[in-house]
N, C-alpha and C positions, 0 to 999 in steps of 0.2 A: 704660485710656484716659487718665486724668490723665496717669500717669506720662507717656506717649506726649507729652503736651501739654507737661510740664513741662521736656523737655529737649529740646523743639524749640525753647519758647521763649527759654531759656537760651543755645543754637548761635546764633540768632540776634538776640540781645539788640540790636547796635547799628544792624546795618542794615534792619532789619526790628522795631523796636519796633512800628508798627500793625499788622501782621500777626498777629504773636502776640499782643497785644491781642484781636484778633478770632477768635482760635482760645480763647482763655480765655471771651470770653463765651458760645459754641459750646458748651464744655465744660459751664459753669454754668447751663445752656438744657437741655441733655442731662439731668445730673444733675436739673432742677427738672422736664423730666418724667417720667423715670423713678419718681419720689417721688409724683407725682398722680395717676400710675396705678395706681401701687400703694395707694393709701390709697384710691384709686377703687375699686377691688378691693375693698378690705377694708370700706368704705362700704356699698358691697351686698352683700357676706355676710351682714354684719351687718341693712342694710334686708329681704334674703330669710328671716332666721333667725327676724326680730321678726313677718316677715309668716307665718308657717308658724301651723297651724291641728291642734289637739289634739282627739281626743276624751276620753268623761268618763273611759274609763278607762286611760288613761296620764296623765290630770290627779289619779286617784285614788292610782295608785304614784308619783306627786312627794310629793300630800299624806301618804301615809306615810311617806316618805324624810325631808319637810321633818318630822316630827313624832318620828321615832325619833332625828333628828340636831338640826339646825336649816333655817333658809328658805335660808339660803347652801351651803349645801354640799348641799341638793335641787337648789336650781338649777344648780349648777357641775356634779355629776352627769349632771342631764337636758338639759345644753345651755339652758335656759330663763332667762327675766329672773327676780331676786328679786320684781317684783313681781306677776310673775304667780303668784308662788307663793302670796305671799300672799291673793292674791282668790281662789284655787280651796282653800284652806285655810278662807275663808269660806263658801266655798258649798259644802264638804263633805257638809253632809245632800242637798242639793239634787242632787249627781255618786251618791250611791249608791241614789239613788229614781230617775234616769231612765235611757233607754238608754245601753249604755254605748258605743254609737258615734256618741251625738251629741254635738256639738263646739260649740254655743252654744245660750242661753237667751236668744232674741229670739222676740219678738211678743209678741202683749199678754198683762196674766199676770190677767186677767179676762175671759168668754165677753160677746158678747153681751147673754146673759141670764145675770145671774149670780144671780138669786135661784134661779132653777130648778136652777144647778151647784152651790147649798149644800143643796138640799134633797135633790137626789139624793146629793149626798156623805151626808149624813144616813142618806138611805135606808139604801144601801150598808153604812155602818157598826153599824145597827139592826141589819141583817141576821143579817152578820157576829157580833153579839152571840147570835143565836140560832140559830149556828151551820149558816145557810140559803148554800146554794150561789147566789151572783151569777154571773152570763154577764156578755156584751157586750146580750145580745138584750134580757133583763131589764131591764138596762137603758136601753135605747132604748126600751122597751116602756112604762117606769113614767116613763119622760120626756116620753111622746108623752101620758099619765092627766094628768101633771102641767102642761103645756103649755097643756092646755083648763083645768085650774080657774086660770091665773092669766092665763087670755085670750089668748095669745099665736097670734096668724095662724095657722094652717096651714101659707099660701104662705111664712113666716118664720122659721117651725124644722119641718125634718122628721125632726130624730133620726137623723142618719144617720149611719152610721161613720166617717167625718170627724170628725165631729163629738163622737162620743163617744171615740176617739180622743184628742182635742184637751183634754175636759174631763178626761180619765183623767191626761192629763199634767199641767194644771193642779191638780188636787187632788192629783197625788203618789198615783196608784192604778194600781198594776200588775195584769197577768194571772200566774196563777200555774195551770200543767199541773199537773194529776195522771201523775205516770210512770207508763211501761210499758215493757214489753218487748217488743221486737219477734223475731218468729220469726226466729232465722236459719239461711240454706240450710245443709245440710250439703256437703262438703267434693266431694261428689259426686253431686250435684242433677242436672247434664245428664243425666246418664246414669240418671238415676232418673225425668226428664221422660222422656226417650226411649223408658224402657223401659214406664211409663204407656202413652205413646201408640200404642205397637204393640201390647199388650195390649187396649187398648181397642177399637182398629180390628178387631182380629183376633174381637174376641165380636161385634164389629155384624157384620162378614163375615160371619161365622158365621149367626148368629142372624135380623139381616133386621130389629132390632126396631124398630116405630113410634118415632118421636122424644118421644108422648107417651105412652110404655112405660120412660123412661128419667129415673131421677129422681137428686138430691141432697138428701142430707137429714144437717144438722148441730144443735148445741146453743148457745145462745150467754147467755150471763149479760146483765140488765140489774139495774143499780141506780139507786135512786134515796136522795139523800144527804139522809133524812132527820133529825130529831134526836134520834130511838133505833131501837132495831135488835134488841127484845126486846118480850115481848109476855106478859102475862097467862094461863095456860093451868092448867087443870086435872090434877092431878099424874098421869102415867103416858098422858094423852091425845096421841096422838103425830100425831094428824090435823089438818089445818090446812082442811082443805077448806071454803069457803065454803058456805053454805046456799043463797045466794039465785041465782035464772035466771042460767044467762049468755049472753053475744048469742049469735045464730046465728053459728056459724063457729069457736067458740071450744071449743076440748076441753082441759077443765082436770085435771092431775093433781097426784100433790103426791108429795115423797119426802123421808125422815127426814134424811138428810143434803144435801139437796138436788144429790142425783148424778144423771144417767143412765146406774141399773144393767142388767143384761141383762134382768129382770123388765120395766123401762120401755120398752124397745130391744123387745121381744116385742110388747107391748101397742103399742107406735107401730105396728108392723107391719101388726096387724089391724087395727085401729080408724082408721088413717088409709091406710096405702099401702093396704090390703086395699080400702080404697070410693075408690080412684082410677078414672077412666073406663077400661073395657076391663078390669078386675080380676075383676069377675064368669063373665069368661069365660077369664078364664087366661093371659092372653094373654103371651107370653115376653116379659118384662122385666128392666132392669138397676138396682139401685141402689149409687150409691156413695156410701160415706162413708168418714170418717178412721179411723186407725187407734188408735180409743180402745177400753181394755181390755172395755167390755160390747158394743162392734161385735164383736168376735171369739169371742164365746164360741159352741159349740155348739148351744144353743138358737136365737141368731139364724139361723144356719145354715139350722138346719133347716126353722123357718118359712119362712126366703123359699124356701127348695127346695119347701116344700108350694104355695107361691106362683107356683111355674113360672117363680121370678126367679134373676137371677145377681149375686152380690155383688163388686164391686169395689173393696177398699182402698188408699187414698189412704198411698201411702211416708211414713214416718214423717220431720216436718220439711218438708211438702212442702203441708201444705195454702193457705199463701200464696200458691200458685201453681196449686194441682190442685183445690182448694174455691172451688167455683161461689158456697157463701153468702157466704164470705170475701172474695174477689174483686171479687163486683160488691151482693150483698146489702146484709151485715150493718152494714156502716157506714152506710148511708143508711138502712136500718130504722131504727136506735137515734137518729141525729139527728132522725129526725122523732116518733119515741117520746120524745125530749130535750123536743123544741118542745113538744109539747103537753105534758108536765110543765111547763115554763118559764110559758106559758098559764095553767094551773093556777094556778100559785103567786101570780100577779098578779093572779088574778079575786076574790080577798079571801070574807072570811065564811066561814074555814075554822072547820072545829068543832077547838077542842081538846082536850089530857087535861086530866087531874085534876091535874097537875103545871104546865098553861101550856103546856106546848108542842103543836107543831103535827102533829094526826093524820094519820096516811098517808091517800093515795088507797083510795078501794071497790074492792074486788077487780074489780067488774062495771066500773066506770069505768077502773081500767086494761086489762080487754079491750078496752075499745072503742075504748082509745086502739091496741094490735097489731093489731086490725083495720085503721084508717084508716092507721097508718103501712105497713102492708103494701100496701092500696093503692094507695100512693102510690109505689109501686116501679112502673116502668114494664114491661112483657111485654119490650121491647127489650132490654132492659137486662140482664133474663135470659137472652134468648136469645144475645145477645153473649158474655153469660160461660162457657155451656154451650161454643160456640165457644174461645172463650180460653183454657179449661181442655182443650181438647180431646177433648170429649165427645161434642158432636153436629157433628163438624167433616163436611164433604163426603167421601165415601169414595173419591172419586176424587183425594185431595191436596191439591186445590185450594186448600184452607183449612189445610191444617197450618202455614202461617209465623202464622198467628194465637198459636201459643202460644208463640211467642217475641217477640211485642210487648212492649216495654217493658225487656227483656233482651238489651242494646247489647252488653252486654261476652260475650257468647256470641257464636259463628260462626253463621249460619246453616247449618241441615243438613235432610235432607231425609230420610226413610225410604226401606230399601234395598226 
């Protein structure tokens, strides 16, 4: 475009001197805003770049970048200012205590009440010292004791997960899981539901049996994370069994390794399916359970055959889907078997050992706590699951997409 300018104005230097005049300042008009747009450009890259918004943990791999290198050559890496580097190099403890997808440290950095968030930090840490398991519930619980001795309204704090929440951040207290493992399906699970389900339908067909003729029955571990896990006993004494009553409803055994071998699988037999309603008279019945090595043995067998029952095991790998306790029980059992330990431990004036520390619950008082958490399972809720595992589904089909609730990535299918 110059050029263009340059040698027109040249051709016509004498007749045309205002002319080209007026094409040069055209030119220098052209050129001054090409240049403000472009620096306009680059103004707001740069106002977009400064405005962009980090969380803690890509401000945590700067702070290592700035720390194994220096702050310039973190930031020229990570696109960022030097001096942002340097204020998350300051708040480095503060990025590896909190979420690491949150991206500022605004609102206030004291509750409320903040005598009551030093004293529960306190707690907390007391705890911790005596190696006592904290929840959330705990402490909402020991916050809601502490609330009345320092006066505090009611209507003003009600301890609620917001709120503990909130104090968890500000004292730098996280939640820390206990791992597990979760079941996973084998490689070929549809076709082991499927085959479940026509099996099962095929013995009701068959058979004709009452729906409360038809039972599940599993084993499930509970602990409680006390601060030892050994006990005083008389050398070759292999029995633990308590002395004292225990509630009605509760049938207590004990075993060396604490397994259920085919001896305990027997005795469950008689002593518990054997006094279900209709068992006195024989009445043809099913029970299923998993395929753990003392379900299968011989002995079992043969009881429930004395039994006039038919045994159904659950495909190996399969009981997250085909176990009624697993399904809709066992998990709300033990949360509420949790709560009233949690209770427990808050209600103070425990007795303890000869060492300081703090003695287990009475055997009789953890019955009563399986009792009331039992309870507290709804009849619904079972009979839902018996449905969803496809146990006591409608014989007419009606109900079979039941046991594919929840299992998207499967087709729907129907039995031939």
């Amino acid at each position: 475009m110059m050029w263009l300018v340059t040698q027109m104005t040249s051709h016509y230097r004498e007749g045309h001197t205002h002319s080209s005049y007026s094409m040069q300042c055209l030119a220098a008009m052209q050129r001054s805003r090409d240049y403000l747009e472009k620096s306009a450009s680059k103004v707001g890259q740069i106002n977009q770049h400064v405005q962009n918004s980090y969380d803690a943990n890509f401000k945590l791999m700067v702070v290592n970048e700035a720390e194994s290198s220096n702050n310039c050559k973190a930031a020229k890496k990570f696109g960022v200012t030097e001096c942002n580097v340097r204020r998350w190099r300051a708040q480095k403890e503060r990025l590896k205590n909190t979420n690491s997808q949150r991206k500022a440290f605004r609102g206030p950095q004291s509750g409320k009440f903040a005598e009551l968030d030093d004293r529960i930090y306190e707690y907390v840490i007391e705890k911790h010292r005596d190696a006592m398991p904290i929840t959330r519930e705990i402490i909402r619980l020991r916050a809601l004791e502490l609330a009345k001795e320092l006066n505090i309204p009611t209507n003003e704090f009600k301890a609620g997960t917001g709120w503990c929440t909130r104090m968890m951040r500000r004292k730098g207290l996280t939640l820390r899981r206990r791992t597990s493992l979760a079941q996973r399906l084998p490689s070929d699970f549809e076709e082991k539901l499927l085959s479940f389900q026509r099996y099962v339908l095929k013995l009701r067909k068959t058979h004709s049996y009452p729906l409360d003729q038809i039972g599940n029955a599993d084993q499930t571990p509970v602990f409680f994370d006390m601060p030892t896990s050994v006990t005083v006993a008389k050398k070759g004494d292999k029995s633990t069994m308590p002395k004292e009553m225990m509630p009605a409803g509760i049938i207590l055994r004990s075993q060396e390794k604490g397994w259920m071998d085919t001896d305990l699988v027997v005795d469950w037999l008689k002593v518990v399916w054997g006094r279900r309603r209709g068992a006195l008279h024989k009445k043809r019945n099913m029970l299923v359970l998993d395929a753990s090595r003392g379900h299968l043995m011989e002995p079992v067998k043969t009881q429930l055959r004395k039994m006039n029952g038919d045994l159904v095991i659950i495909p190996g790998g399969m009981t997250s889907q085909l176990q009624v306790l697993d399904v809709v029980v066992n998990k709300s059992f033990k949360d509420n078997l949790r709560k009233r330990y949690t209770e427990w431990l808050l209600s103070g004036d425990h007795s303890l050992t000869p060492t300081g520390k703090l003695q287990k619950p009475a055997v009789h008082l953890l019955c009563t706590w399986i009792l009331q958490a039992w309870d507290a399972i709804s009849q619904e809720s079972i009979i839902h699951g018996f449905k969803k595992c496809c146990i006591s589904n409608a014989l007419d089909g009606s109900e079979d997409d039941i046991l594919w609730e929840g299992l998207t990535v499967l087709p729907r299918k129907t039995l031939p």
